[in-house]
C-alpha positions as protocol buffer text, in pm:
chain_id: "A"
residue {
  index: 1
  type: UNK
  ca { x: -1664 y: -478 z: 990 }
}
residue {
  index: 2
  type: UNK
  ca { x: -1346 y: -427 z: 1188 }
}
residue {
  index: 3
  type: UNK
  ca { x: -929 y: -428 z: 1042 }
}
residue {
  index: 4
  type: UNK
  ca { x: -847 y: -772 z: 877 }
}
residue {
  index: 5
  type: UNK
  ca { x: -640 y: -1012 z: 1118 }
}
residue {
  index: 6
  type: UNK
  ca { x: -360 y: -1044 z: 962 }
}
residue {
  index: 7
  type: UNK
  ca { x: -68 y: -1265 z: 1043 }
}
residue {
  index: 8
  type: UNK
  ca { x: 302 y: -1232 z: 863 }
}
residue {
  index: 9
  type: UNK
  ca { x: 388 y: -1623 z: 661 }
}
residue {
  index: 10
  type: UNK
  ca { x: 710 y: -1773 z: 834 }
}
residue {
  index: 11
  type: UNK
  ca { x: 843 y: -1669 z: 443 }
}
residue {
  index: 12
  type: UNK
  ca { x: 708 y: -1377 z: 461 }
}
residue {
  index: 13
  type: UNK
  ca { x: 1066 y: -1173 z: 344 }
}
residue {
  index: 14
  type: UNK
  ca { x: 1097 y: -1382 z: 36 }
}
residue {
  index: 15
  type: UNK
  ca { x: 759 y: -1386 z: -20 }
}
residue {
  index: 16
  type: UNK
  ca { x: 776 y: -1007 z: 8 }
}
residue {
  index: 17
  type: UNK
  ca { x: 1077 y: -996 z: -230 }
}
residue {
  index: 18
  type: UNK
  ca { x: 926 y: -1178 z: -507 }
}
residue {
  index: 19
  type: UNK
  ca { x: 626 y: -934 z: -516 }
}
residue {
  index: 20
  type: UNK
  ca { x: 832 y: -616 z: -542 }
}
residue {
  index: 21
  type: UNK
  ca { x: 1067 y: -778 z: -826 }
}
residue {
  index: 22
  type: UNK
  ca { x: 733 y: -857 z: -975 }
}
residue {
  index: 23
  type: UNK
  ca { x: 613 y: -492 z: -920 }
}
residue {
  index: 24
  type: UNK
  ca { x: 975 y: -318 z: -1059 }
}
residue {
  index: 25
  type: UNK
  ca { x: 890 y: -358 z: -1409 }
}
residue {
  index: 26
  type: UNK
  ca { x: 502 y: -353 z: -1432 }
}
residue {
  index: 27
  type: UNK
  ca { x: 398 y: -43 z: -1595 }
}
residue {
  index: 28
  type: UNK
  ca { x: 135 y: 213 z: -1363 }
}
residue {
  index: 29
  type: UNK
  ca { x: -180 y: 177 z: -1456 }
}
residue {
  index: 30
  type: UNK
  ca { x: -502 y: 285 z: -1248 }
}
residue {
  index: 31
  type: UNK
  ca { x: -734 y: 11 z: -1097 }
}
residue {
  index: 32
  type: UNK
  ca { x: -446 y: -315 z: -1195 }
}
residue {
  index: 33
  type: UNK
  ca { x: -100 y: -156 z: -1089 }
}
residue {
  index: 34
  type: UNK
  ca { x: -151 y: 175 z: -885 }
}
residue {
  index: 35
  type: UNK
  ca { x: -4 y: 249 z: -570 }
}
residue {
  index: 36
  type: UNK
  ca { x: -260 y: 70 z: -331 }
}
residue {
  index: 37
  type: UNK
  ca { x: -303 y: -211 z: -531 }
}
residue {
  index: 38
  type: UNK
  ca { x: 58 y: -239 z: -480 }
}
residue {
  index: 39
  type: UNK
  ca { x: 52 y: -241 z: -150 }
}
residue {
  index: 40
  type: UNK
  ca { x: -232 y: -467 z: -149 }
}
residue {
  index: 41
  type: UNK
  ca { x: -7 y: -723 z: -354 }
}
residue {
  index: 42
  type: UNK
  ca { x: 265 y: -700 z: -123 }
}
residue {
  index: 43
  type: UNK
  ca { x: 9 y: -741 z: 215 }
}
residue {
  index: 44
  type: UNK
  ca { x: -138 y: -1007 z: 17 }
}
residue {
  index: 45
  type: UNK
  ca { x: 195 y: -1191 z: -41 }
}
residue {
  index: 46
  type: UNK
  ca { x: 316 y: -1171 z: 291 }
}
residue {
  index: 47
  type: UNK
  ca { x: -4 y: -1269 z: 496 }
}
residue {
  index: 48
  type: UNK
  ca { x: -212 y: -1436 z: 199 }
}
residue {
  index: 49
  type: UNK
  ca { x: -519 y: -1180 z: 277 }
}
residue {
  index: 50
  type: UNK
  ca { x: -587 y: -912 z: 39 }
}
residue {
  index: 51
  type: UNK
  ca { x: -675 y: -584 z: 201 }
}
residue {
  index: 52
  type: UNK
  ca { x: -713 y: -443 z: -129 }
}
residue {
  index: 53
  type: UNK
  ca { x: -995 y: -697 z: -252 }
}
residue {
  index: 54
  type: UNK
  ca { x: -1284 y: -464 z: -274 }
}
residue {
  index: 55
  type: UNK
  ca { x: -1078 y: -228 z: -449 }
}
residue {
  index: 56
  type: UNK
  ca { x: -975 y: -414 z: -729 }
}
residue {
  index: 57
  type: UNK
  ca { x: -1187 y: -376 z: -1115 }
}
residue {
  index: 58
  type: UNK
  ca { x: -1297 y: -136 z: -991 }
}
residue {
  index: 59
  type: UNK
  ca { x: -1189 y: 210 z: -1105 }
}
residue {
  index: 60
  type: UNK
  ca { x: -964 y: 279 z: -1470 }
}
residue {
  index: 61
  type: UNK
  ca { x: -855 y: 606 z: -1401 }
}
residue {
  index: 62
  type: UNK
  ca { x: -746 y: 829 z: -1106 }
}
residue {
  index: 63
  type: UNK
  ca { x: -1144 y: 1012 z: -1096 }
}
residue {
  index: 64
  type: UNK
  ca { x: -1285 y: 654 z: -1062 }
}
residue {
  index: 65
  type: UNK
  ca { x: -1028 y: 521 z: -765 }
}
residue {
  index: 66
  type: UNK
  ca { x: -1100 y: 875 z: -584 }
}
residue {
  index: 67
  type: UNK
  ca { x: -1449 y: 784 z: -618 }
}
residue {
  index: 68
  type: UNK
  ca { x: -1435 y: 433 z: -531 }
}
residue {
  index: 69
  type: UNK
  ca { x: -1236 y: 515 z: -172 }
}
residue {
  index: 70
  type: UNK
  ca { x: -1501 y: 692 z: -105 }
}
residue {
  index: 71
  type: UNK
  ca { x: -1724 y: 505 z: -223 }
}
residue {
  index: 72
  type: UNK
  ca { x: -1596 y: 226 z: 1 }
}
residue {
  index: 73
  type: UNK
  ca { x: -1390 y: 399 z: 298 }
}
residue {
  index: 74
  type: UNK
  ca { x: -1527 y: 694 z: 295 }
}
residue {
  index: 75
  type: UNK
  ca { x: -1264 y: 876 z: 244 }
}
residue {
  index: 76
  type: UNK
  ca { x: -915 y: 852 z: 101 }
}
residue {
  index: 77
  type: UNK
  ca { x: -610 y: 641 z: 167 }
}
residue {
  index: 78
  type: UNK
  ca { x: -569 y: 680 z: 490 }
}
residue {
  index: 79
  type: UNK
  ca { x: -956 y: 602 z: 561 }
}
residue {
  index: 80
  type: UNK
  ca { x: -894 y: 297 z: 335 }
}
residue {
  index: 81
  type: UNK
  ca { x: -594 y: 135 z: 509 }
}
residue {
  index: 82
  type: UNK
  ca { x: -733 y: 228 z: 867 }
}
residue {
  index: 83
  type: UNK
  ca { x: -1022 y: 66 z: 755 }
}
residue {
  index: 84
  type: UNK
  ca { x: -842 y: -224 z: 654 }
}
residue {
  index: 85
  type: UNK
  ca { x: -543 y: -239 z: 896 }
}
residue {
  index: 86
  type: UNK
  ca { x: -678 y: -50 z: 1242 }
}
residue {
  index: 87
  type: UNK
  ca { x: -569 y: 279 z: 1321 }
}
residue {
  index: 88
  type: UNK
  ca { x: -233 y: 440 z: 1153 }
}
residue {
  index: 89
  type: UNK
  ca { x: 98 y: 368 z: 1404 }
}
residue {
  index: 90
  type: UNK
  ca { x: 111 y: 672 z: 1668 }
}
residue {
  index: 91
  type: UNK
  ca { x: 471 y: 754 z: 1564 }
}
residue {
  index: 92
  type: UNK
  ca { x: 593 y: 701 z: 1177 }
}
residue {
  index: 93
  type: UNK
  ca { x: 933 y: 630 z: 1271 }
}
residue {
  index: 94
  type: UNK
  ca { x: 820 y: 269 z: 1384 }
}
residue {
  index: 95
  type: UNK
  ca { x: 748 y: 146 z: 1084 }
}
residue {
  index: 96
  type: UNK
  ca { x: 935 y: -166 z: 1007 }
}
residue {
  index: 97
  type: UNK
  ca { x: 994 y: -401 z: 690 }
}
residue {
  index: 98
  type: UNK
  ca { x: 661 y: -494 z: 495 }
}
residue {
  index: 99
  type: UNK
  ca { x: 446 y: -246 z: 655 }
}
residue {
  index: 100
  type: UNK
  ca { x: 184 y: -54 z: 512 }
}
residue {
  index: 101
  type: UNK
  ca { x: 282 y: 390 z: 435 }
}
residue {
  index: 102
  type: UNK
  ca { x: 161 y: 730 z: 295 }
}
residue {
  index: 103
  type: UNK
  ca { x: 420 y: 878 z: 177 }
}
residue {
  index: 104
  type: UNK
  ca { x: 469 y: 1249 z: 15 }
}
residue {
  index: 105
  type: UNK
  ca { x: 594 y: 1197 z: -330 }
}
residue {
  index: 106
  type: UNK
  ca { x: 529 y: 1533 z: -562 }
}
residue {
  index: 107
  type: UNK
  ca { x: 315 y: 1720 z: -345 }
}
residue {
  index: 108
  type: UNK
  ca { x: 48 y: 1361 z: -346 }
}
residue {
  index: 109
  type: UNK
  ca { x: 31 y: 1125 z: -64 }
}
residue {
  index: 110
  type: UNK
  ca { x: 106 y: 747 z: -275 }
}
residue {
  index: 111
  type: UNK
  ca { x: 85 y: 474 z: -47 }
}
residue {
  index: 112
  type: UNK
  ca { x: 408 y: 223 z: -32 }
}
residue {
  index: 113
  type: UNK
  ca { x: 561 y: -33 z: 144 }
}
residue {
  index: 114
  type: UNK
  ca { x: 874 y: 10 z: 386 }
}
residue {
  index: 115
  type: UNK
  ca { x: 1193 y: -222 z: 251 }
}
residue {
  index: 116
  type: UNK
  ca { x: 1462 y: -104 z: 500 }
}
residue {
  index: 117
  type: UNK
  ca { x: 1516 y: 283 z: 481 }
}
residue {
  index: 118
  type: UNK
  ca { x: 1297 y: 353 z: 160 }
}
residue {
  index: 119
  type: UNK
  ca { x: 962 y: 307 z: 88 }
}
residue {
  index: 120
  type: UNK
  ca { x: 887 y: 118 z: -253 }
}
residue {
  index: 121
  type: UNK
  ca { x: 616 y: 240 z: -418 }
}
residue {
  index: 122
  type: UNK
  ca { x: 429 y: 183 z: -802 }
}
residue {
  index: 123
  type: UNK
  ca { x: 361 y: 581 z: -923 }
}
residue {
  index: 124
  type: UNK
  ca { x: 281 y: 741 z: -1281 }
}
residue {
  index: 125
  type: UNK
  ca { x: 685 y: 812 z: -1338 }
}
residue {
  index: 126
  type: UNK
  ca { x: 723 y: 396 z: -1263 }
}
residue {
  index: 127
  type: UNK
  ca { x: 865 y: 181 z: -949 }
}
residue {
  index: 128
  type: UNK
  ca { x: 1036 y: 432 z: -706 }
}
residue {
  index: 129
  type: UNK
  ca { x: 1255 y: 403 z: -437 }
}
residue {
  index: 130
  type: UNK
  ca { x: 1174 y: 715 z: -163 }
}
residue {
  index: 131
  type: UNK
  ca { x: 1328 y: 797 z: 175 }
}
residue {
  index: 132
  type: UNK
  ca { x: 1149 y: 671 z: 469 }
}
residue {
  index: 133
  type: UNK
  ca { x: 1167 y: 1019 z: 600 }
}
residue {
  index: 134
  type: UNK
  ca { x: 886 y: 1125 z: 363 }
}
residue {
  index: 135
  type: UNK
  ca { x: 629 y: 869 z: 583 }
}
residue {
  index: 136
  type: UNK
  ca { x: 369 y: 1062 z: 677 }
}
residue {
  index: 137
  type: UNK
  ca { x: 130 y: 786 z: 811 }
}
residue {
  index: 138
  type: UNK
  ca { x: 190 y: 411 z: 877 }
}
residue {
  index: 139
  type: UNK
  ca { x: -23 y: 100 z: 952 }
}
residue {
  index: 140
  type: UNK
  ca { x: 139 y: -216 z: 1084 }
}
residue {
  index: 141
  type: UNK
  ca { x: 125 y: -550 z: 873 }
}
């Protein structure tokens, strides 16, 4: 099975709004609020497809979601959203609005979602805010 065809809602930047005010205050926890799952949410709001789907119940802690993208990417993040968006952008610095990123936050790649020139993402510490500098891969949405 090939990327998801996904296609951006005319609404698509309130849409994408109203998921990341949703996500601001939810507390971190592993397998219902991590940082895929987030991004998942926010893919899922804009384009009403869930690229997260498979992923979800099924992990509690960080050992289980390792396993589990393995279990179902074969790999890590970046082997899950190429999996589930096509291959990773050629040149980070193209990443626009809403789309899909790895970024470096305390020595761990999180995944998050670009919102201008920061990348939101859902981490152990809470909802962060990082500089789109720290993109280290990107997928298009």
């Amino acid at each position: 099975m090939g990327p998801l065809m996904l296609t951006r809602r005319e609404d698509w930047p309130s849409r994408l709004a109203a998921a990341l005010e949703d996500a601001r205050d939810r507390p971190f926890k592993w397998g219902e609020h991590d940082c895929g799952l987030f991004a998942g949410d926010c893919v899922l709001a804009m384009t009403d497809v869930d690229p997260a789907a498979a992923y979800r119940g099924q992990y509690a802690d960080e050992a289980g979601a390792r396993e589990t993208l393995r279990a179902l990417s074969g790999g890590g993040l970046r082997a899950a959203w190429t999996k589930a968006l096509g291959p990773a952008m050629n040149n980070v610095r193209m990443a626009k609005r809403g789309d899909v990123v790895l970024v470096e936050v305390g020595g761990v790649e999180a995944t998050g979602i670009v919102v201008g020139s920061r990348v939101a993402c859902a981490t152990e510490g809470g909802f962060m805010l990082v500089p789109a500098s720290r993109i280290v891969a990107a997928w298009s949405v």
